[in-house]
One Martini backbone bead per residue (centre of mass of N, CA, C, O) as a GRO file, in nm:
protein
   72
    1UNK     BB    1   0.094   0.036   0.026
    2UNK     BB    2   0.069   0.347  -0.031
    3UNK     BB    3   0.151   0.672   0.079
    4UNK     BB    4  -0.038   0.927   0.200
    5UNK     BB    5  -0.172   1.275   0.169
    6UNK     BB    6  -0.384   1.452   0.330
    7UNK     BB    7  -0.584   1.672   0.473
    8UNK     BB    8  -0.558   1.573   0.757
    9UNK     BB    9  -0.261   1.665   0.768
   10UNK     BB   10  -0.291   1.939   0.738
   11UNK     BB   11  -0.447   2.007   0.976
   12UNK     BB   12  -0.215   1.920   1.207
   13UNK     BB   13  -0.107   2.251   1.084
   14UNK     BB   14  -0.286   2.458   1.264
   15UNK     BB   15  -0.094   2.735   1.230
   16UNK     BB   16   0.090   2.649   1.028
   17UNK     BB   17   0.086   2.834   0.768
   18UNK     BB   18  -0.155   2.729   0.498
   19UNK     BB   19  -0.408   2.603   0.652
   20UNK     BB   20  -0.635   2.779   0.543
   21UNK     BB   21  -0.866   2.755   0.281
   22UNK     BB   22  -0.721   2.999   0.106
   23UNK     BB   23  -0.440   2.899   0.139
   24UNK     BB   24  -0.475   2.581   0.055
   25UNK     BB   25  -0.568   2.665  -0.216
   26UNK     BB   26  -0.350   2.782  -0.299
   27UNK     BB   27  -0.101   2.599  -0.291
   28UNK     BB   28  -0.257   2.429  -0.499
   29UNK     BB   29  -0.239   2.597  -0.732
   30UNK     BB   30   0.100   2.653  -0.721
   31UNK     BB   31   0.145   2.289  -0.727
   32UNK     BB   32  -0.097   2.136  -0.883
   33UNK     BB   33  -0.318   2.053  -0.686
   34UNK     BB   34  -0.561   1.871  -0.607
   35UNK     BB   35  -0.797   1.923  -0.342
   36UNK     BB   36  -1.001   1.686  -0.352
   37UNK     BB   37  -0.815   1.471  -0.380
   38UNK     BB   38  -0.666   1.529  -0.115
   39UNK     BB   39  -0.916   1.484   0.057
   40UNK     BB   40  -0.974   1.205  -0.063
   41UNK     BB   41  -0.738   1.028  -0.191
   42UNK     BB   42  -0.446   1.167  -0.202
   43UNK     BB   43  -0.111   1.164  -0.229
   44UNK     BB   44   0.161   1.041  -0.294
   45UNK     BB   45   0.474   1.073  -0.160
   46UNK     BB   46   0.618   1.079  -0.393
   47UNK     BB   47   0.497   1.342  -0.525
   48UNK     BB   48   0.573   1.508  -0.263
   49UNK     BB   49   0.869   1.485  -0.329
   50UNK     BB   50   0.832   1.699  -0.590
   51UNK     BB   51   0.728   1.927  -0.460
   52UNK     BB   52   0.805   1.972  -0.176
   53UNK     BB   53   0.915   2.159   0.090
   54UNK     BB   54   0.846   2.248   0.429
   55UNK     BB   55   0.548   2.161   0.438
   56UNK     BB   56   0.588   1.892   0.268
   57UNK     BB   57   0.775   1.779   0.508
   58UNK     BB   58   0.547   1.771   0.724
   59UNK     BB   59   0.413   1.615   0.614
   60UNK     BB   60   0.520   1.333   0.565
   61UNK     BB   61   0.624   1.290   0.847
   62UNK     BB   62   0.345   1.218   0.977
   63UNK     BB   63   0.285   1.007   0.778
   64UNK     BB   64   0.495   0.827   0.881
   65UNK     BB   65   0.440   0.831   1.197
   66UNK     BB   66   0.183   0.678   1.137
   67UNK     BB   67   0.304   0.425   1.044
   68UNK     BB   68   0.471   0.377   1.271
   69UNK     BB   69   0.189   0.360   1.445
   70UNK     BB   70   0.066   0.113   1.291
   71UNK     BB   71   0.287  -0.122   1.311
   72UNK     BB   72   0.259  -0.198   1.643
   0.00000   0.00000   0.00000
C-alpha cells in the first residue's frame, strides 16, 4: 500500500503556514495540486516529494509517523 499525504495531514498544521482554506487553496493552486483529490485520494508520498519544500516535508513526516504508529 503506497502511503499518501491527505487533507486530514494538512489540518494537523493548523496554526502554522497555509492551513486555512483561502491558505491551502492557493497553495495548491500553486504547486499544481487538486485539492479535492487531497481531500479524497490523498497523493502518493513519491508525488510529495516532487512537490519539495518545508511545509510538504512537515506533511510526509506526519504521514510517516502515522505509518510507524500504525505499524506497532
Amino acid at each position: 500500500m503506497t502511503a499518501r499525504v491527505y487533507m486530514r495531514h494538512v489540518r494537523k498544521l493548523r496554526g502554522r503556514g497555509v492551513t486555512c482554506t483561502p491558505g491551502i487553496r492557493a497553495w495548491c493552486a500553486a504547486h499544481g495540486v487538486d485539492m479535492r483529490k487531497l481531500a479524497n485520494e490523498g497523493i502518493p508520498v513519491s508525488d510529495a516529494h516532487r512537490i519539495g519544500g518545508a511545509f510538504m516535508d512537515e506533511l510526509i513526516e506526519i504521514v510517516r509517523k502515522e505509518a510507524q504508529d500504525d505499524g506497532r
